[in-house]
Residue frames as qw, qx, qy, qz and C-alpha x, y, z in Angstrom:
[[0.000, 0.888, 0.460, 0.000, 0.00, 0.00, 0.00],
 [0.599, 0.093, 0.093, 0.790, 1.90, 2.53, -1.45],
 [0.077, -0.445, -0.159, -0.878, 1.30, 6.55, 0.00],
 [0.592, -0.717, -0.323, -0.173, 0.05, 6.09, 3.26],
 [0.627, -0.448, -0.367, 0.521, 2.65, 7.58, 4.74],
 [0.241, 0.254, 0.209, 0.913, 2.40, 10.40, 2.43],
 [0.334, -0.632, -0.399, -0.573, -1.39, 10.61, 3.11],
 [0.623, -0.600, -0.354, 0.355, -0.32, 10.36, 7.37],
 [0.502, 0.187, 0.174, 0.826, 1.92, 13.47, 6.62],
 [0.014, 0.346, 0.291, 0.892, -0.22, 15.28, 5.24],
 [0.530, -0.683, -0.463, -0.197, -3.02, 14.46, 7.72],
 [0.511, -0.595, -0.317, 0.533, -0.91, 15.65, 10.80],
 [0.234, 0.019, -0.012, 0.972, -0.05, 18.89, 8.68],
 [0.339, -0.534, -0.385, -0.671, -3.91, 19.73, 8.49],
 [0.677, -0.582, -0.398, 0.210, -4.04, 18.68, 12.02],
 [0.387, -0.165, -0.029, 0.907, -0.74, 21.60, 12.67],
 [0.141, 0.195, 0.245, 0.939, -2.35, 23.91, 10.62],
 [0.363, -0.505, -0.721, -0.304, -5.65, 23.83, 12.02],
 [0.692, -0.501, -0.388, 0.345, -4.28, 24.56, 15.34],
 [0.439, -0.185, 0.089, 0.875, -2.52, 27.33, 14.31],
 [0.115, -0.500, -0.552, -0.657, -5.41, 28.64, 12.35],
 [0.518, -0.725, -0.367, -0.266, -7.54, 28.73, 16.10],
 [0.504, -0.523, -0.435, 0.532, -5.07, 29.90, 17.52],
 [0.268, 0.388, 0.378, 0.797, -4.66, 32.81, 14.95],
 [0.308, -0.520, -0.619, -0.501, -8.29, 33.38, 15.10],
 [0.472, -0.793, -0.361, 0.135, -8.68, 33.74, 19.37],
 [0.502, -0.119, 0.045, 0.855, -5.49, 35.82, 18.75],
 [0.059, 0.434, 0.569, 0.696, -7.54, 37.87, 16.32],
 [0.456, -0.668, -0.586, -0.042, -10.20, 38.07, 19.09],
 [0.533, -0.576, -0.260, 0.563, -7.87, 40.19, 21.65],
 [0.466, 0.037, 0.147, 0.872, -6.96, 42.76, 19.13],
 [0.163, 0.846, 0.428, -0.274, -8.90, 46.12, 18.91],
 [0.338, 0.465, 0.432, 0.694, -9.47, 48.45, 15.80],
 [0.079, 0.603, 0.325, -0.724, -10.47, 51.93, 16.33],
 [0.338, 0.533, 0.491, 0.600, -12.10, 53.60, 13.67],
 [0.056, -0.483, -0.323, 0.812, -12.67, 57.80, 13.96],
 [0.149, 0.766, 0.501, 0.375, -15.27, 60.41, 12.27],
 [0.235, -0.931, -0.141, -0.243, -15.35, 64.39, 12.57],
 [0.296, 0.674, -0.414, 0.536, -11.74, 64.89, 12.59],
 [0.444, 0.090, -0.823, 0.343, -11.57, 62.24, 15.77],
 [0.391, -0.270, 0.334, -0.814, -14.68, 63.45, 17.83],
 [0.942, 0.010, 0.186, -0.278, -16.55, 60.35, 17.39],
 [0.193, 0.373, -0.902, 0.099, -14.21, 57.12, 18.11],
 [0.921, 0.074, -0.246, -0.291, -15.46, 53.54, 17.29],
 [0.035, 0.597, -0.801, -0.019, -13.77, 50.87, 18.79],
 [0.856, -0.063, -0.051, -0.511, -13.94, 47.09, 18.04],
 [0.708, -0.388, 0.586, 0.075, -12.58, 43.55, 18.53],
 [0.150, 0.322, -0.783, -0.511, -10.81, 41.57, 15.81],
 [0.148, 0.225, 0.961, -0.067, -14.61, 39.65, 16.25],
 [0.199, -0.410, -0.338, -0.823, -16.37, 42.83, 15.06],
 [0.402, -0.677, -0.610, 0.089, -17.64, 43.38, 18.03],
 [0.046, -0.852, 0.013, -0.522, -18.18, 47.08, 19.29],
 [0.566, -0.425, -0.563, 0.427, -16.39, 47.52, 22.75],
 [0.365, -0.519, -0.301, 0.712, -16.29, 50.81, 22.98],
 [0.083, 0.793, 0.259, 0.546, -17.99, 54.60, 21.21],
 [0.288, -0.419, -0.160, 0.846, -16.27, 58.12, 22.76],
 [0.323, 0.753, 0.409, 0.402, -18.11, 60.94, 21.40],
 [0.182, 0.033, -0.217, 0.959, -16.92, 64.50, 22.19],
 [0.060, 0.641, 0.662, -0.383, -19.52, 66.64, 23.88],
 [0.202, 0.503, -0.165, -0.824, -19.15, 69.30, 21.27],
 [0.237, -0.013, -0.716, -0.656, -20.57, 66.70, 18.71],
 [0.013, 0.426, 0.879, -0.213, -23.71, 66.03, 20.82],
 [0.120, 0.117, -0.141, -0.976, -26.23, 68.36, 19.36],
 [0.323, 0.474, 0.814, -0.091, -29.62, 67.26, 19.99],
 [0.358, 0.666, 0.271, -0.596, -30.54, 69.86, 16.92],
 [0.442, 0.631, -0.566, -0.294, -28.51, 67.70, 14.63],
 [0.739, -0.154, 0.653, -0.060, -28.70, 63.84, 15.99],
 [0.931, 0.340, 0.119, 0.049, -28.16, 62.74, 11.92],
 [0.124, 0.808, -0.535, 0.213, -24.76, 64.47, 12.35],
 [0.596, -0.531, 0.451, -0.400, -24.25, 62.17, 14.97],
 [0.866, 0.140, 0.443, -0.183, -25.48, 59.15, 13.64],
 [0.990, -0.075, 0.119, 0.018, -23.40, 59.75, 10.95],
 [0.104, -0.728, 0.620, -0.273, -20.26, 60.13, 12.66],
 [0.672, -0.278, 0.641, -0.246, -21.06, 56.89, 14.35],
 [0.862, 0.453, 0.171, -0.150, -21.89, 54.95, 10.97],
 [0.348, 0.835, -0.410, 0.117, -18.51, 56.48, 9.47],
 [0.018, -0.548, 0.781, -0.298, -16.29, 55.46, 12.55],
 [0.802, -0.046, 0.399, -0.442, -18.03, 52.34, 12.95],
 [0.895, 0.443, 0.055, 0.014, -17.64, 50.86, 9.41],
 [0.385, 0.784, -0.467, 0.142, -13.76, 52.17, 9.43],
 [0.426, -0.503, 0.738, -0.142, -12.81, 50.20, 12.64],
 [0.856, 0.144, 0.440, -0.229, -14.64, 47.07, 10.87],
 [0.554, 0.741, -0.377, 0.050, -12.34, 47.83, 7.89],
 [0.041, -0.689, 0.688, -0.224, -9.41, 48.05, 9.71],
 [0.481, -0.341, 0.765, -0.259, -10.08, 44.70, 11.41],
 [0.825, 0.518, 0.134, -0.180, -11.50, 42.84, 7.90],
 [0.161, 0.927, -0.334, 0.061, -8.24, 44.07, 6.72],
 [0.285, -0.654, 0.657, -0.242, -6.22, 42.54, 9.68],
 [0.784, -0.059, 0.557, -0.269, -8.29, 39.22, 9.51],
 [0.839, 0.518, -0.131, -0.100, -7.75, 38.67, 5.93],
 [0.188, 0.779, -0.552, 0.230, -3.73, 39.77, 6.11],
 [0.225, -0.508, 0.798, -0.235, -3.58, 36.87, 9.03],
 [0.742, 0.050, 0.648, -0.163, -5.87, 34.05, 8.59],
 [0.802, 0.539, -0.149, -0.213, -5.53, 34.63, 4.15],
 [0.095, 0.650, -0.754, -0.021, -1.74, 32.68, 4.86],
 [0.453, -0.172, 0.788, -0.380, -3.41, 29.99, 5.78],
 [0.665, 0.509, 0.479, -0.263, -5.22, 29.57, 2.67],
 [0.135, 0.752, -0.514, -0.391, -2.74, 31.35, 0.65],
 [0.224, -0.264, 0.927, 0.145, -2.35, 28.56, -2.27],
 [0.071, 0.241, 0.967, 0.050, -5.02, 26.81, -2.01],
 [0.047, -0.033, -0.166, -0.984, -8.54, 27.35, -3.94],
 [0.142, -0.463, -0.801, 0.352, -11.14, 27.46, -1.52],
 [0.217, -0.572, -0.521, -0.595, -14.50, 29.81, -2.59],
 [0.561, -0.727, -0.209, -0.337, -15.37, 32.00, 0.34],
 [0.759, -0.375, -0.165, 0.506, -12.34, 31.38, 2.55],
 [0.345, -0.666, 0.057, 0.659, -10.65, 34.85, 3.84]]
């Protein structure tokens, strides 16, 4: 049976790379993106899980006679931190794929 140690091989490198992939990935998890709007009055921050953790707004942009200013300031610096971390997530988890042509993968 010729190639079954090729095909063990290769199984413990998918088994390596996997592991490295999740560990990437909870790596991924700890970083934070900031995104800003309005010449840094409104600051977005998020995780490398797109998750919001954190909105600073200056009190000069609070203007309850303009709230779509506001909103979007928030929308702006919102979508830039999500960049920034889209960005990051590709740049680390696309090495992992880097090669190989998988549809929908990073």
């Amino acid at each position: 049976m010729r190639g079954g140690g090729n095909m063990q091989g290769m199984m413990k490198q998918m088994q390596k790379m996997q592991k490295q992939m999740a560990e990437a990935q909870e790596e991924l998890g700890t970083l934070k993106f900031e995104g800003s709007a309005g010449g840094g009055m409104v600051k977005v921050t998020v995780s490398g899980h797109k998750e919001v953790l954190d909105v600073v707004l200056d009190p000069s942009v609070v203007d309850p006679e303009d709230v779509e200013m506001l909103q979007d300031l928030l929308i702006v610096a919102t979508n830039e931190a999500f960049k920034k971390a889209e960005e990051h997530a590709n740049s680390t988890m696309g090495k992992f794929t880097k090669g190989l042509n998988l549809p929908g993968m990073f």
